[in-house]
SEMARDO-487445 format. One record per residue (C-alpha): residue number from 1; x, y, z. Coordinates in steps of 0.2 Angstrom, whole numbers. Layout:
+-----+-------+-------+-------+
: num :    px :    py :    pz :
+-----+-------+-------+-------+
: NUM :     X :     Y :     Z :
...
+-----+-------+-------+-------+
//
This chain:
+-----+-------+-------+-------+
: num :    px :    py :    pz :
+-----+-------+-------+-------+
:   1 :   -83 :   160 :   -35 :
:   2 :   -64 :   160 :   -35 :
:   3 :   -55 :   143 :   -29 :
:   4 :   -67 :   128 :   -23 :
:   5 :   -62 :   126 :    -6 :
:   6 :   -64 :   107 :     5 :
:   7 :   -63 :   114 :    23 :
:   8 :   -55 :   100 :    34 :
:   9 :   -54 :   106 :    52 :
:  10 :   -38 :   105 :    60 :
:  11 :   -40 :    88 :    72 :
:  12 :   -31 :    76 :    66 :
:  13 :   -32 :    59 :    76 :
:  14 :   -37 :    67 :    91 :
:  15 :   -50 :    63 :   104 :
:  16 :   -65 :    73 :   100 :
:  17 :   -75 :    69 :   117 :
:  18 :   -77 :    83 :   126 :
:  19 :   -89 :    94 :   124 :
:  20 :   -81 :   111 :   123 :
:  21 :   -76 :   108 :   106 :
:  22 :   -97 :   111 :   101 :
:  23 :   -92 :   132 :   104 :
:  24 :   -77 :   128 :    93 :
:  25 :   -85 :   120 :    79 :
:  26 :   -98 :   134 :    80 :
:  27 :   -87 :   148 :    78 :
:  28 :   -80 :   138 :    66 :
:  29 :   -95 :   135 :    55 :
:  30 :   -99 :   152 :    56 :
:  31 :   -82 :   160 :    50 :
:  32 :   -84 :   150 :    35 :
:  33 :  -102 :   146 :    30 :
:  34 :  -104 :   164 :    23 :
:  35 :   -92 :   158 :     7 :
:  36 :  -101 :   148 :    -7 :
:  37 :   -82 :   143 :   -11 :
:  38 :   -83 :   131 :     2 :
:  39 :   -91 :   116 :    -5 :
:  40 :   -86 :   102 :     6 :
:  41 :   -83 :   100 :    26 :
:  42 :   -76 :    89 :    36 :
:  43 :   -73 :    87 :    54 :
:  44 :   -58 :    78 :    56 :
:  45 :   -45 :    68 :    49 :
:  46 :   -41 :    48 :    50 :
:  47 :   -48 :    49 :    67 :
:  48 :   -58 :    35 :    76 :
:  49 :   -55 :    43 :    92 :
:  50 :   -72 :    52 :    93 :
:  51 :   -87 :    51 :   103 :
:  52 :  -104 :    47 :    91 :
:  53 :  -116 :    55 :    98 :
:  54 :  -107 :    72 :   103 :
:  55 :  -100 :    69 :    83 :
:  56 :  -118 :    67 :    78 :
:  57 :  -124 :    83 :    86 :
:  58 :  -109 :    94 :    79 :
:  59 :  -115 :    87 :    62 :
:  60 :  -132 :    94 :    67 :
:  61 :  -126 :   110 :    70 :
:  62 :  -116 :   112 :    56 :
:  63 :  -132 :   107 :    44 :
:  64 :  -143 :   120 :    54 :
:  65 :  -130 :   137 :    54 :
:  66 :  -124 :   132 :    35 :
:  67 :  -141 :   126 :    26 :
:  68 :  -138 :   113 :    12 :
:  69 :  -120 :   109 :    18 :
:  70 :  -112 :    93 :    12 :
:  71 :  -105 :    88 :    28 :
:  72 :   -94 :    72 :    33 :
:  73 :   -88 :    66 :    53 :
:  74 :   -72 :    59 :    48 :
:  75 :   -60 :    60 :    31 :
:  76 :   -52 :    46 :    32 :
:  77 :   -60 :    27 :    23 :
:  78 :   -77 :    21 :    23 :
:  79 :   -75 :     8 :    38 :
:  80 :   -72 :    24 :    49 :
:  81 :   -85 :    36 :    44 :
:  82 :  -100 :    34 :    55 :
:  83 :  -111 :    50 :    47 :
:  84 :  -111 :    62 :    32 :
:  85 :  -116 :    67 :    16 :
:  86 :  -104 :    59 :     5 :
:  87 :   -89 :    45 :     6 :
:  88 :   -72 :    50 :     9 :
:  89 :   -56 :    39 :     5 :
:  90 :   -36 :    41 :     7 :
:  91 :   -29 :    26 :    -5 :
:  92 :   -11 :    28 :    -6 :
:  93 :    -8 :    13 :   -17 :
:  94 :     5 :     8 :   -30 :
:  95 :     1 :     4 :   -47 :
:  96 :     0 :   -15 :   -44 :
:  97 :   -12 :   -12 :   -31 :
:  98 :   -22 :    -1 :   -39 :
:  99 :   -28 :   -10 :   -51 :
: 100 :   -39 :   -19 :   -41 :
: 101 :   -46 :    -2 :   -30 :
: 102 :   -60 :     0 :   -39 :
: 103 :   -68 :   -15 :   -38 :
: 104 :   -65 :   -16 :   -20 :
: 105 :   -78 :     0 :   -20 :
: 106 :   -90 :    -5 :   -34 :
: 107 :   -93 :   -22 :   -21 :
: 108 :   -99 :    -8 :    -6 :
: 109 :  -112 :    -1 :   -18 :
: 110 :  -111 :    15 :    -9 :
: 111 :  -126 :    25 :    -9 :
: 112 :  -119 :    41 :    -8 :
: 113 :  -106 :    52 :   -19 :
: 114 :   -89 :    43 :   -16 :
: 115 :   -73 :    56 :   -15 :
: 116 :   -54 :    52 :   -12 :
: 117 :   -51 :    68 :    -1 :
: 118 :   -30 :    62 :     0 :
: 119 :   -23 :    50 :   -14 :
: 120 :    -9 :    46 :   -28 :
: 121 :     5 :    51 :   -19 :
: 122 :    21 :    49 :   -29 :
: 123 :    39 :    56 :   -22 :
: 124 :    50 :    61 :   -33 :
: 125 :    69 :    68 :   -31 :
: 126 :    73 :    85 :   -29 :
: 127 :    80 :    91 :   -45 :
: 128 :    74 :    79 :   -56 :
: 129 :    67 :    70 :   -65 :
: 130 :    50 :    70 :   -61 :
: 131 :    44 :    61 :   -74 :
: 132 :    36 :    45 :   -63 :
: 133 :    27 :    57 :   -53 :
: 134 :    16 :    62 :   -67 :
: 135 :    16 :    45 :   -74 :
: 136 :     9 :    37 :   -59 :
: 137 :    -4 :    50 :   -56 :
: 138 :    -9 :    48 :   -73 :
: 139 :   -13 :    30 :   -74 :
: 140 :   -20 :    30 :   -57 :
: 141 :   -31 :    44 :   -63 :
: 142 :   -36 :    36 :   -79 :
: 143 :   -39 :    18 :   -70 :
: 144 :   -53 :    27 :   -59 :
: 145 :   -60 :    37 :   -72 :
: 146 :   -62 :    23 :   -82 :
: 147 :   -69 :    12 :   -68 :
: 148 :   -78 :    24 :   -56 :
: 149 :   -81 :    39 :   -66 :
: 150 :   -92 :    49 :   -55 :
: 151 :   -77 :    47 :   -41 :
: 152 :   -71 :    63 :   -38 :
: 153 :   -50 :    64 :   -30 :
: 154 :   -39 :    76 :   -23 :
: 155 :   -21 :    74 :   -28 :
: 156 :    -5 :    72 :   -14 :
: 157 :     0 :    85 :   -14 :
: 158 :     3 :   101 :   -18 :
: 159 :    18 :   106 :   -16 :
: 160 :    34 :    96 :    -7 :
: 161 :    34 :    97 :    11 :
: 162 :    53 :    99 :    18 :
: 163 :    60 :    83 :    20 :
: 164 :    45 :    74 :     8 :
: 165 :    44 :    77 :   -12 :
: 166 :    28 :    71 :   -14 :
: 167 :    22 :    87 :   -20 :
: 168 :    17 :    94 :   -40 :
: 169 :    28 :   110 :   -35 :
: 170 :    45 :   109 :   -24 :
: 171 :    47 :   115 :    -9 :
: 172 :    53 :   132 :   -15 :
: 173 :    35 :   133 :   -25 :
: 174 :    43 :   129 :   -41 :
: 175 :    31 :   120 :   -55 :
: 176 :    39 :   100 :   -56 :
: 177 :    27 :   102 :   -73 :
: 178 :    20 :   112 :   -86 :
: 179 :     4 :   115 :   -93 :
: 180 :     7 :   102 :  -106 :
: 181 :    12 :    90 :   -98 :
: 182 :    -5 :    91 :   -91 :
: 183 :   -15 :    91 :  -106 :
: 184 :   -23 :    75 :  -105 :
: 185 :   -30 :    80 :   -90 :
: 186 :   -46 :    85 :   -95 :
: 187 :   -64 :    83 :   -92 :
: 188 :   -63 :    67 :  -104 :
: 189 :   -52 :    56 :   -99 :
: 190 :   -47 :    42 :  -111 :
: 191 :   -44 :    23 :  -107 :
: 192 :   -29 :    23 :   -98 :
: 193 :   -12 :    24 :  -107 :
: 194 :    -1 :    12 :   -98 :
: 195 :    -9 :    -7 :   -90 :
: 196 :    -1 :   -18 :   -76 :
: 197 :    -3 :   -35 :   -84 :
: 198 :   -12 :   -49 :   -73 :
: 199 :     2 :   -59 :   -64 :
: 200 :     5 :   -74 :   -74 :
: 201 :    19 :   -84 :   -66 :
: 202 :    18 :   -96 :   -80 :
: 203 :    26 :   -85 :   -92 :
: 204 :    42 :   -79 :   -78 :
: 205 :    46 :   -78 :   -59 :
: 206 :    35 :   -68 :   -47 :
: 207 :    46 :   -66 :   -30 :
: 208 :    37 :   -70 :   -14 :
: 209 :    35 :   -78 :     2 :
: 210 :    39 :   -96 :    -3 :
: 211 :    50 :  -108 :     3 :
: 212 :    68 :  -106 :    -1 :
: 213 :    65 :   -87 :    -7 :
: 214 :    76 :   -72 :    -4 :
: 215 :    66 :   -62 :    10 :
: 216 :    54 :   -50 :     1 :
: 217 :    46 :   -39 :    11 :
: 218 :    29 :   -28 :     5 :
: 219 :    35 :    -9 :     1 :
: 220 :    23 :     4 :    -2 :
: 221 :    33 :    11 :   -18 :
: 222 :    28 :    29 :   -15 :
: 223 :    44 :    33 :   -20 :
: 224 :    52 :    25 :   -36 :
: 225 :    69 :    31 :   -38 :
: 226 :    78 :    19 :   -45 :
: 227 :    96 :    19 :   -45 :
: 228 :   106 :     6 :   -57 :
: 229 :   123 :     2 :   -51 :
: 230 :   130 :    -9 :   -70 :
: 231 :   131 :     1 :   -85 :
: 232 :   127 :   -16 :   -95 :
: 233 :   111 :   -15 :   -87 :
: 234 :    95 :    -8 :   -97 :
: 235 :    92 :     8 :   -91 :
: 236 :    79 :    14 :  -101 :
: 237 :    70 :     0 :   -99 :
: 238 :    69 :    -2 :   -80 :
: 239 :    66 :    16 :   -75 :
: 240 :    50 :    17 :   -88 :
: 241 :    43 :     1 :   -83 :
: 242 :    48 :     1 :   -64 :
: 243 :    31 :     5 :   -59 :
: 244 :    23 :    -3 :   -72 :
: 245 :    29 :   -20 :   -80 :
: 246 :    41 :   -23 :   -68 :
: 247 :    33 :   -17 :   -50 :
: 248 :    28 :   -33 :   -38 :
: 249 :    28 :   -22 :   -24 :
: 250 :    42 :   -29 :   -15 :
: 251 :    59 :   -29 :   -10 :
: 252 :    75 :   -38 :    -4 :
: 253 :    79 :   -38 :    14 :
: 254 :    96 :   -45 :    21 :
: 255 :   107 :   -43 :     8 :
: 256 :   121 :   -39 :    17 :
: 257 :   138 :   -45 :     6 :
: 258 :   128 :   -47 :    -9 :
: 259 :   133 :   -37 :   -25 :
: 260 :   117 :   -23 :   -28 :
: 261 :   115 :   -20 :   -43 :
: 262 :    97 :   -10 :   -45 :
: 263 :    88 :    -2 :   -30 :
: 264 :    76 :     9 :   -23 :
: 265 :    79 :    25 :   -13 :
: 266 :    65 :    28 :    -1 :
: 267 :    61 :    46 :     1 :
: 268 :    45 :    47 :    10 :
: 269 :    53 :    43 :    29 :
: 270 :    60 :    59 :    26 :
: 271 :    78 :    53 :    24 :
: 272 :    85 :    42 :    12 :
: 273 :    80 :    22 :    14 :
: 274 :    90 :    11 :     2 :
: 275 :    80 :    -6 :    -3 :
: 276 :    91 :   -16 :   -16 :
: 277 :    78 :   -23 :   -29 :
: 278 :    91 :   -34 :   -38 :
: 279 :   108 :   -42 :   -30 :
: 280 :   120 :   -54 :   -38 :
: 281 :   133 :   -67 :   -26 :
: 282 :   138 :   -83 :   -26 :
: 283 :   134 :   -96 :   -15 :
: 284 :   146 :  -111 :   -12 :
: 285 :   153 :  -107 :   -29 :
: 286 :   136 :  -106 :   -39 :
: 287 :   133 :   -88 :   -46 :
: 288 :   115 :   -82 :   -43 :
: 289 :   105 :   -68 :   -46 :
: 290 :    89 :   -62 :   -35 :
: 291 :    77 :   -51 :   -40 :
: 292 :    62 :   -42 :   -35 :
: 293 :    54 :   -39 :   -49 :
: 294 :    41 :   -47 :   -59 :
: 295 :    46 :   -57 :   -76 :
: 296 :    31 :   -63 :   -80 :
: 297 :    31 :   -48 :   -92 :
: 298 :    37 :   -43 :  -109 :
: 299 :    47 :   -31 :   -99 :
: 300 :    53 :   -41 :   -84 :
: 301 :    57 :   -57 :   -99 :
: 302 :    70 :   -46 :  -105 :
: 303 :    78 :   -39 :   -88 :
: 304 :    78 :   -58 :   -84 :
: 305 :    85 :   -63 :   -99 :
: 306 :   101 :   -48 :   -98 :
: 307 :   102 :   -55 :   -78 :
: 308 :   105 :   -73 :   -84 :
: 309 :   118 :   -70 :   -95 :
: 310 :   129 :   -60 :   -84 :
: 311 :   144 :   -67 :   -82 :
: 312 :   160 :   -63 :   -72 :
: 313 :   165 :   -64 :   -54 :
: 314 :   152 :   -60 :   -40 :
: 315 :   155 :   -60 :   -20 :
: 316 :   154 :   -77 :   -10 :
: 317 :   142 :   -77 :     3 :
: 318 :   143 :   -95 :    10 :
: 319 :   129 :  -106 :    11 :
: 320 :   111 :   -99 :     9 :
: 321 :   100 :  -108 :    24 :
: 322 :    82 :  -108 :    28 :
: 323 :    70 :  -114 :    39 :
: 324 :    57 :  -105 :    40 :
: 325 :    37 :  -115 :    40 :
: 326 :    31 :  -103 :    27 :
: 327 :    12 :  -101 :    27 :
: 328 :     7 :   -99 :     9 :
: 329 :    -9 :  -108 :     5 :
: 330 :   -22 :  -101 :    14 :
: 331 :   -43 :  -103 :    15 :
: 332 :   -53 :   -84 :    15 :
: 333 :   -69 :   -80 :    21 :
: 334 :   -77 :   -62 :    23 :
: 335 :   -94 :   -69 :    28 :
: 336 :   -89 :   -84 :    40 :
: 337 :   -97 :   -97 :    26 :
: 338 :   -90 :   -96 :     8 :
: 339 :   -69 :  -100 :     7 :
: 340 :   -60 :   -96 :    -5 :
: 341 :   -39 :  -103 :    -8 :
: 342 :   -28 :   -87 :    -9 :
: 343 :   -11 :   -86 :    -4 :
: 344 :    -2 :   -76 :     7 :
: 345 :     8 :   -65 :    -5 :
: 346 :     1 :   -46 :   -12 :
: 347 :   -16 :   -43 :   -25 :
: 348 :    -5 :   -45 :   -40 :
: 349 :    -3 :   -61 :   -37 :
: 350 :   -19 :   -65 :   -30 :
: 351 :   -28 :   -56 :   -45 :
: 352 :   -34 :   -44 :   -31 :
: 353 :   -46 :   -59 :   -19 :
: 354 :   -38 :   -53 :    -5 :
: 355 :   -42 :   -35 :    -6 :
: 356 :   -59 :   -30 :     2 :
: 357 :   -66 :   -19 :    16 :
: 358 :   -69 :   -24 :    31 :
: 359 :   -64 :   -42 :    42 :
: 360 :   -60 :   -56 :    36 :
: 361 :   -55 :   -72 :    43 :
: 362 :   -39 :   -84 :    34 :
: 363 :   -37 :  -100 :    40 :
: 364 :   -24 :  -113 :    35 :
: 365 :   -16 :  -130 :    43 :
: 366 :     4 :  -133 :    45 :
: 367 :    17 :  -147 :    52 :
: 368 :    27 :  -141 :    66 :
: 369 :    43 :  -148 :    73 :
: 370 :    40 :  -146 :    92 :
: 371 :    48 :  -132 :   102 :
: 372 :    51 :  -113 :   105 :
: 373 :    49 :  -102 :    88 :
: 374 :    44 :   -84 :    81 :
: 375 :    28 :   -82 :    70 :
: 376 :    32 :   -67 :    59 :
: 377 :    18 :   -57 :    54 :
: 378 :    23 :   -44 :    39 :
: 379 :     9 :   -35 :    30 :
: 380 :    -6 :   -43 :    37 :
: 381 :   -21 :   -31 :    35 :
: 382 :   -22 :   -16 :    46 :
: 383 :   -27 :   -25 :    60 :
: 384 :   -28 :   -41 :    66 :
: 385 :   -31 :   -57 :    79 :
: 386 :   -24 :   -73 :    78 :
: 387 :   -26 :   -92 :    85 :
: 388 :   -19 :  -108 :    84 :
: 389 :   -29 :  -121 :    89 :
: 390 :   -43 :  -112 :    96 :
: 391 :   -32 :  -102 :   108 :
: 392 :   -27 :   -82 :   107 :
: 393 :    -9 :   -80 :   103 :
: 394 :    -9 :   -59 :    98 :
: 395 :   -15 :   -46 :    90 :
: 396 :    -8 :   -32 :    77 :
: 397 :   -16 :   -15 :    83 :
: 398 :   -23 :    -3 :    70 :
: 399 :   -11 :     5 :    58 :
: 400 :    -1 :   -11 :    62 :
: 401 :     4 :   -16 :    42 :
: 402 :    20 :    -7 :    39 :
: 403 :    27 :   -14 :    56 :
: 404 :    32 :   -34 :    57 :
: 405 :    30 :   -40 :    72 :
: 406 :    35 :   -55 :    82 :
: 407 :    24 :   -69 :    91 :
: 408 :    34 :   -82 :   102 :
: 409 :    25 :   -98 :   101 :
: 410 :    28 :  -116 :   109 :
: 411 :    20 :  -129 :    99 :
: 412 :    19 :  -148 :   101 :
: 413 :    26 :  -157 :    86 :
: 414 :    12 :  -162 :    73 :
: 415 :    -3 :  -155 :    65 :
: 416 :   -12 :  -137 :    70 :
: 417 :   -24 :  -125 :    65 :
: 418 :   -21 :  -107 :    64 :
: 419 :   -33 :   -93 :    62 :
: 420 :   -31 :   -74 :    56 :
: 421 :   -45 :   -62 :    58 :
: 422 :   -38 :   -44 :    48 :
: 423 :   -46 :   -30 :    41 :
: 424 :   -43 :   -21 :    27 :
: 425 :   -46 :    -4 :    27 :
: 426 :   -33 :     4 :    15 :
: 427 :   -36 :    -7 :     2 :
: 428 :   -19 :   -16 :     1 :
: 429 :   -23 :   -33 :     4 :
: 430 :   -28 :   -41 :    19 :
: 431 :   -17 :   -55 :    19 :
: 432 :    -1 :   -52 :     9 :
: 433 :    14 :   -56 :    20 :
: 434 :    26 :   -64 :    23 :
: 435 :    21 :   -74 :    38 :
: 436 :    31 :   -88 :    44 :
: 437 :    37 :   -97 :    59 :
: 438 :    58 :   -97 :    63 :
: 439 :    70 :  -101 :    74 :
: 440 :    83 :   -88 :    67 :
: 441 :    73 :   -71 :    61 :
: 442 :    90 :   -68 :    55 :
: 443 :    91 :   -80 :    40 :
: 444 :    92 :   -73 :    21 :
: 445 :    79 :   -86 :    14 :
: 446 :    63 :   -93 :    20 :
+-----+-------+-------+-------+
//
């Protein structure tokens, strides 16, 4: 039979309304139905643009021209298909998020075969090393094997696009790997090689959306290339465990003046985004170091360690001033009766409660001063409404996550209410912030 082939045809987020496209998908479906190689069909990609019944009836088609073919509507996540033969998923998570993936689809109890037609996309810089890239896939692999191990996955991707090295060959179609290095990959996979330990801030410090806290936004980590700026730094250390040991899944923002001593260059916009992970300064004549990394670890223990014995001269950046009301504690309900206290801060630290699929609804209570302000909403589902006090106050379209956005508000001082309802749909948490009120968005701690 050759190659398997999973033919995806080519509308990509696009209104699939009118009904023209029935002759298309036609000739379609008979160009290809006469190849056995083609196993798997789907009609279009993360789409929600698309018309049921007209979708239903180019299903229809497709099952009567190709006899006995596995078709789905709409590759994309399960809360968007509306009718196939199998589930299709696109989880692009980091390792501290991916942990807790597999539970989030054991709780659906699908019926039907379950397969991640895009996934595990890691970037890696051209020229080298692309050791992360196969270690990521790797434990990613192995955690669903483990846990799901009927769940079938297509890799991301095949080879580098021109601006993006996501791919397992470069954009010149060299191999980033050999055959050996894929050896483990086999129809048995073992346990996985490599763990995220549960988040234990008992044990060491956990950065996130707290008051008095260095601003910390969520990153997605799809590209960990680390650059360390101090020789007396441990090297080895932080680029083996960056994505393990020590990965929150957050970075610093505002860190303008600050010494950076470790950061991350963001490959996948398709230039180059520098987010410092670690900064040292001083502040009114105290030295202080900020990082963004997890030490409750063995791994994170000794980079904090080597942190806190630095010594020497570091630049003054003034006073550090915050006033930000930071929403932390929060009630969770997915079914409108049963609450459970999470916080607003990423699965790691919530041992995943705040990943599911679907809406849920947050609620929590907070003293406000009186007066004009900005509610900040980073990371908040992939879509959501809020209230305060029973009265709309916005919305965070679809695809909304990786965009904060502001809310001007004008509260009476005292007591209110306020409400998120968000759905999660990607898997990365539906409430995981920071969200906060502010008078000055500009400010370097909560």
């Amino acid at each position: 039979m050759g190659m398997f082939v999973w033919q995806e045809y080519p509308v990509w987020d696009k209104p699939i309304h009118d009904r023209s496209l029935i002759k298309e998908f036609e000739e379609l479906f008979r160009h290809d139905g006469p190849y056995d190689s083609v196993i798997l069909r789907t009609l279009t990609c993360e789409n929600t643009q698309t018309d049921p019944a007209l979708i239903q009836e180019i299903m229809d088609l497709g099952h009567r021209l190709i006899p006995g073919a596995l078709i789905l509507d709409n590759s994309s996540w399960v809360g968007d298909e509306r009718a196939g033969d199998f589930h299709d998923e696109h989880p692009y998570l980091h390792n501290a998020q991916w942990i807790y993936y597999p539970k989030r689809m054991k709780d659906l109890n699908l019926q039907k075969p379950l397969l991640l037609g895009e996934t595990m996309a890691v970037d890696t810089p051209p020229g080298g090393p692309h050791t992360q890239g196969i270690e990521v896939r790797r434990f990613q692999i192995e955690t669903l094997a483990q846990a799901l191990p009927d769940t079938g996955y297509v890799l991301n991707s095949i080879r580098d696009l021109d601006s993006v090295p996501l791919g397992l060959f470069t954009y010149s179609g060299e191999p980033k790997y050999s055959p050996e290095d894929w050896a483990w990959h086999t129809d048995h996979l073992g346990a996985p090689t490599r763990r995220i330990p549960e988040a234990d801030p008992s044990l060491g410090h956990i950065i996130g959306p707290r008051k008095g806290e260095w601003k910390c936004p969520e990153h997605t980590w799809w590209s960990p290339w680390i650059k360390i700026y101090d020789q007396d730094l441990p090297e080895d250390l932080i680029q083996r465990e960056c994505v393990f040991e020590l990965l929150s899944g957050r970075v610093l923002s505002q860190t303008e003046g600050t010494r950076v001593l470790v950061e991350m260059w963001d490959l996948h916009p398709g230039e180059v985004i520098k987010h410092p992970l670690v900064v040292e300064f001083t502040t009114q004549g105290e030295r202080r170091v900020v990082s963004a990394f997890r030490h409750d670890t063995p791994a994170g223990q000794l980079l904090w360690q080597v942190l806190q014995a630095r010594t020497g001269p570091a630049p003054e950046i003034g006073p550090l001033i915050g006033d930000a009301i930071v929403l932390g504690d929060w009630e969770m309900s997915t079914d409108g009766e049963n609450w459970t206290p999470t916080v607003c801060d990423t699965p790691l630290v919530n041992h995943g409660a705040n990943v599911y699929e679907g809406w849920a609804t947050f609620r929590t209570g907070f003293d406000y001063p009186g007066g004009e302000m900005t509610l900040r909403a980073e990371a908040v589902g992939d879509q959501y409404r809020i209230e305060i006090d029973g009265q709309p106050v916005g919305t965070g379209g679809k695809g909304i996550r990786d965009i904060p956005k502001n809310f001007p508000v004008n509260l009476s001082q005292g007591r209110h209410n306020i409400v998120f309802e968000v759905r999660d749909w990607r898997a990365a948490g539906g409430m995981v912030g920071p969200v906060y009120f502010t008078k000055n968005l500009g400010l370097r701690i909560f």
